[in-house]
N, C-alpha and C positions, 0 to 999 in steps of 0.2 A: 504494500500500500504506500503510496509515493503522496504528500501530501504537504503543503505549507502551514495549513491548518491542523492542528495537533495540539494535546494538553502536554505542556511538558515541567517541570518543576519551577518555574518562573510562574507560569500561569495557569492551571490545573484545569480552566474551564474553556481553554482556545481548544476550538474545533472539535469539541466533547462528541457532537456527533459523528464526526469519522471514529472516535474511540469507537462508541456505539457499534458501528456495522463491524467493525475490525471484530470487538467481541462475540458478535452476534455470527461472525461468519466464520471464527475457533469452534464455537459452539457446537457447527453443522461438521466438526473434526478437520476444517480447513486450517492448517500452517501458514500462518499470516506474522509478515515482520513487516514493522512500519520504518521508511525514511522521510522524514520533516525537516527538511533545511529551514535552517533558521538565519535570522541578519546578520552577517559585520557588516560593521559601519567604522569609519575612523575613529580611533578615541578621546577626539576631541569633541565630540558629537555625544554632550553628556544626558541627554534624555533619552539616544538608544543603547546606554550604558548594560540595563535591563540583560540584553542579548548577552553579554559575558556573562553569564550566571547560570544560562541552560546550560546543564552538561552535555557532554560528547553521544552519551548512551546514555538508556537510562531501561527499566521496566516496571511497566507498569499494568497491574492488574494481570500479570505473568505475558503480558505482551512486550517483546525485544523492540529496541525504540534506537534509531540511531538520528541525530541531529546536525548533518553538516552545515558549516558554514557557510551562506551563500551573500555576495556583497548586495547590500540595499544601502538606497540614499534616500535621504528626507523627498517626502512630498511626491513620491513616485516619479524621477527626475529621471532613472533608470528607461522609463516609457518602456516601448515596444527592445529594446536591448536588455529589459528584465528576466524576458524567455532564454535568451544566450545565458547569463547569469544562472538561472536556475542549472542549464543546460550542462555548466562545466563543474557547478555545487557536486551535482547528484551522479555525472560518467564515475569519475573514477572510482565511488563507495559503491554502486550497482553494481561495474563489471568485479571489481573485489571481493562480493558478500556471492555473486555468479557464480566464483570459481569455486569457493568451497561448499554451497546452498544453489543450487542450480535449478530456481524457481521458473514456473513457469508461466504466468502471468504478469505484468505489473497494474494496477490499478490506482490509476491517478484521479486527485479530485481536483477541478477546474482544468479548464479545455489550455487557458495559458495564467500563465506561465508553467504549469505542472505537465499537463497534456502533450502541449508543444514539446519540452522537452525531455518527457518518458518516450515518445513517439521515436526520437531520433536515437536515443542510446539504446530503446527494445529492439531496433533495427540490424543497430551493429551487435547487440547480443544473438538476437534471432529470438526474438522472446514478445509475445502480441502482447498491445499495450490496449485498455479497457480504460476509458474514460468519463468520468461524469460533469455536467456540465450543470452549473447552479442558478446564475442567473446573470450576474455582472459580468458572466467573462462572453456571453454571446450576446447582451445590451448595451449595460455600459462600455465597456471594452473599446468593442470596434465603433464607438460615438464619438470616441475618446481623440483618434487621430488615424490618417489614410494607412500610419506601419502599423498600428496595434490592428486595424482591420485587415490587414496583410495579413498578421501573424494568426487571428483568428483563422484566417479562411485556410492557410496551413496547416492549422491545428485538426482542423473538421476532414480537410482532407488527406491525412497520415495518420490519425490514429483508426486502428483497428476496429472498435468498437467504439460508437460516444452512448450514451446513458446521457438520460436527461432527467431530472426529479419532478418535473408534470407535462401535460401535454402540450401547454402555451409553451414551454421552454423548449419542448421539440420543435419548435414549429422555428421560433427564432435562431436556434443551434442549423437545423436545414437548408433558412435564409441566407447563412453562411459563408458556403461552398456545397463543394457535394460529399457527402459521406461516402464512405467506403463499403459501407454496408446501411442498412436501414437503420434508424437512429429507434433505439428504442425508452420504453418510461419505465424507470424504477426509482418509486415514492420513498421521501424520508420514511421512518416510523417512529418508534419511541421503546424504550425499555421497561417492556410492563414490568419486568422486575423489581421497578421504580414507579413509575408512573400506571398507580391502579385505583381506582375507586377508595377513599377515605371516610370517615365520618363527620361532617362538616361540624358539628359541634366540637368536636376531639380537636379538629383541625383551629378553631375557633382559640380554643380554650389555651393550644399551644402558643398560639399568636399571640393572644391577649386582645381579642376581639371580639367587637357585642354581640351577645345570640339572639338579639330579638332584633335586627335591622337585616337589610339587605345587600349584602356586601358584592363589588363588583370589582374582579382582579385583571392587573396586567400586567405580564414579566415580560422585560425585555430592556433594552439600550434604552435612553436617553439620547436618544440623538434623532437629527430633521426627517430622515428616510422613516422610522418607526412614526409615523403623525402623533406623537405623546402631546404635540398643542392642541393640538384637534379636538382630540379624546378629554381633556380639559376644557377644553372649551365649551363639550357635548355634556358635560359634570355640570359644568354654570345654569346650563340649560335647561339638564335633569332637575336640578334643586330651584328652577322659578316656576315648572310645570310638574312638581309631582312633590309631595312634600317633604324638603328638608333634602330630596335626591337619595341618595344612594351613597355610602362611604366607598370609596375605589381606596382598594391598596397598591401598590405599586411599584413590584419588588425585581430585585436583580437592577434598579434602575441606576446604573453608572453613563457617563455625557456627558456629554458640554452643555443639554438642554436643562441640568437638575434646578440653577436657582432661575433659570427663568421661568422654570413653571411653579416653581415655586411663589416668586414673584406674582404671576398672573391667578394663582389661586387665592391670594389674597386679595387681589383688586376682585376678585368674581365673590369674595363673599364666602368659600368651602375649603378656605386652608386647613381649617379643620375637620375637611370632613376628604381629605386627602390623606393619605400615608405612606411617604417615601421611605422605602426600606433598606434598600442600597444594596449592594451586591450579595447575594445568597449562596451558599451551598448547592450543587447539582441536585444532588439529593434530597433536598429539601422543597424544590421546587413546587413537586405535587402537594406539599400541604399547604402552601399557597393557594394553589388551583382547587384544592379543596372547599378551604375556608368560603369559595366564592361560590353566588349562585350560576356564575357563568366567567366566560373569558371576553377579554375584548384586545383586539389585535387592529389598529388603525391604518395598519402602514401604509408608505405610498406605492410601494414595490415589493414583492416577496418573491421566490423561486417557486417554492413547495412547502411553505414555514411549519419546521420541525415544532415549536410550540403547537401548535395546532394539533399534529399528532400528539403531543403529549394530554393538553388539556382533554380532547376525545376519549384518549384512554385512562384519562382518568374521571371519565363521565360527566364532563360537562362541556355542555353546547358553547358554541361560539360566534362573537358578535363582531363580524371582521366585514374589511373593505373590498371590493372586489377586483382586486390585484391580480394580474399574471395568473400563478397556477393556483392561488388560496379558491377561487369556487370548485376546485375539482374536491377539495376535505372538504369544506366548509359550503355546505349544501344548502341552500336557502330555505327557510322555512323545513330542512330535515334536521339539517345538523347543526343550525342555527340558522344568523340571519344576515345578508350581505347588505351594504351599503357604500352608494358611491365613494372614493377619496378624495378627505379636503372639504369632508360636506360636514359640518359639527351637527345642523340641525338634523340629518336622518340620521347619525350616528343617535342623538340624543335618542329619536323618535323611536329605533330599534330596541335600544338597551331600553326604555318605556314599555315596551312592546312587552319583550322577557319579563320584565319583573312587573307587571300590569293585568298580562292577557289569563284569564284560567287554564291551565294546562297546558301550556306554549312550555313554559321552560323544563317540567318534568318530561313532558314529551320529548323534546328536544335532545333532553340530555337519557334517555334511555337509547334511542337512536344514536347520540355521537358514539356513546361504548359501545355498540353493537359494529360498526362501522370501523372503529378504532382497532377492534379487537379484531376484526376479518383481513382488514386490508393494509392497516397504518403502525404496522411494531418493527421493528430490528429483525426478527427475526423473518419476518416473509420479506421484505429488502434483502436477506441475506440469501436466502432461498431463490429468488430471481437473477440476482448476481452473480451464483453459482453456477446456475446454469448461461449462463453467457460465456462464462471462464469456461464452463464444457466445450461448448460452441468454438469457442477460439483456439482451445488446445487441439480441439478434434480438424 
């Protein structure tokens, strides 16, 4: 598994979903070693200081982890010459870990800089490279400039296999170039091992949160792409149309957006009926999702957002924007309820809807687990992946 995104001893929760599928795809008795190149940077460049402090290797969860160096410079300045970069990180620890481990797949996540350059060194191994594609490296990406769009359409057409985690994503990953094979879809999911049905009062009672309101959660970043203004804004709304609103918690929330929504919850009048929690435990996450009578996810862009699988599987519906691949989870009126992005008033009018209508949001949420549990785990992600690796090796 070839990947930039990785949990590694600096930062335990980057890329926690590649842990995810890596685990879930030991599970099915596949032998899976991960490489995560990580940044140098000059060291006089004291805020990516951070990067000397990953070790070389590491394991974790009994998964073998190696972390080469690969050069990064502030602000993405690398551009489209980022893909070489990766390209010269990850030759020589590949064909090295080849000669004694003579794997036969590699599985990269993102089309570039990862893709790009798994593509050209599974070439010179002889070894088919599997690729998945998430969202910014076939949107943003090639928006970005005419060589990042180069490198895209490279990417699409050298690697082996692409994967794409929903159907909107295949559709843009195709726009591309041309595949090599047919670009097929395999969904995030979630760790039911972690993320299962709780007892919202328990969940309550952990947190230190009232049991006689209606509480409305959301994990995630702090930052412009997640609309967490928005979703405030739809709070101000909720509490002049329904009374007093709803307490939204708001956890995992780290940003640059934290004091200004902080800010603007005070001028709305519900700073108190906010609560910013700040970066959480992995593991903890579901009793967050718990504590709530539902989720809400505003963003302006998603791939296939892995929260979503989670919230589902852990039985509660969701109250999200209709972004890229979130209506393929998030099922309107089944599995909650979509609403345009950048609109506070239908976000409001929804999350009313859920905590308003008689049997909307039990309904709701006995559907999201049933959905959750069929289609959206780590474990059937892993099962679909497997067999493409057959595909490829055969």
């Amino acid at each position: 598994m070839l990947s930039h995104m990785y949990p590694s001893a600096v930062n335990p929760t980057a890329g926690i979903f590649v842990h995810e599928q890596v685990r879930a795809l030991r599970d099915l008795g596949h032998d899976v070693r991960v490489m995560s190149p990580k940044g140098w940077a000059p060291p006089f460049l004291d805020r990516w200081s951070a990067y000397h402090d990953v070790p070389g290797t590491d394991v974790i969860d009994g998964v073998p982890v190696i972390y080469p160096r690969k050069l990064t410079l502030p602000g993405a300045r690398l551009g489209a010459r980022n893909a070489d970069a990766m390209r010269w990180a990850i030759r020589g620890p590949l064909k090295r870990i080849h000669a004694r481990w003579p794997f036969q797949v590699i599985h990269a996540h993102m089309l570039v800089p990862d893709g790009w350059a798994a593509a050209r060194v599974g070439a010179e191994l002889g070894v088919p490279v599997l690729a998945t594609a998430h969202r910014a490296d076939v949107i943003d990406l090639p928006a970005r400039s005419r060589a990042l769009r180069e490198r895209v359409r490279q990417a699409v057409e050298s690697i082996d296999q692409i994967v794409t985690v929903s159907r909107a994503i295949r559709a843009e990953a195709e726009s591309c170039g041309t595949p090599r094979r047919p670009v097929r879809v395999v969904a995030n999911g979630a760790d039911t091992g972690v993320f299962m049905p709780h007892d919202m009062a328990e969940a309550r009672d952990r947190l230190g949160l009232p049991q006689d309101e209606r509480v409305v959660t959301y994990v995630g970043k702090l930052v412009p792409r997640k609309g967490v203004d928005v979703l405030v804004e739809a709070m101000g709304l909720l509490a002049a149309h329904r009374e007093g609103g709803a307490p939204l918690l708001v956890a995992g929330g780290i940003g640059e957006l934290r004091e200004p929504l902080e800010a603007r919850a005070r001028e709305l009048g519900i700073a108190g009926r906010v609560r910013f929690v700040g970066k959480i435990p992995h593991d903890d996450v579901a009793w967050y999702m718990a504590a709530g009578e539902f989720f809400v996810l505003p963003s302006h862009s998603e791939g296939l957002p892995t929260v979503c699988c989670e919230a589902l599987n852990c039985g509660r519906p969701v109250v999200a924007t209709a972004v890229d691949g979130t209506p393929e989870i998030v099922r309107d009126g089944d599995t909650g309820l979509l609403v345009p992005a950048g609109d506070a008033e239908a976000l409001a009018a929804a999350m009313q809807r859920m905590l308003d209508e008689p049997g909307a949001r039990d309904r709701m949420a006995t559907r999201a687990l049933e959905v959750g549990r069929d289609e959206y785990t780590w474990a059937a992600n892993a099962r679909r992946n497997a067999e493409l690796y057959a595909e490829l090796v055969a």
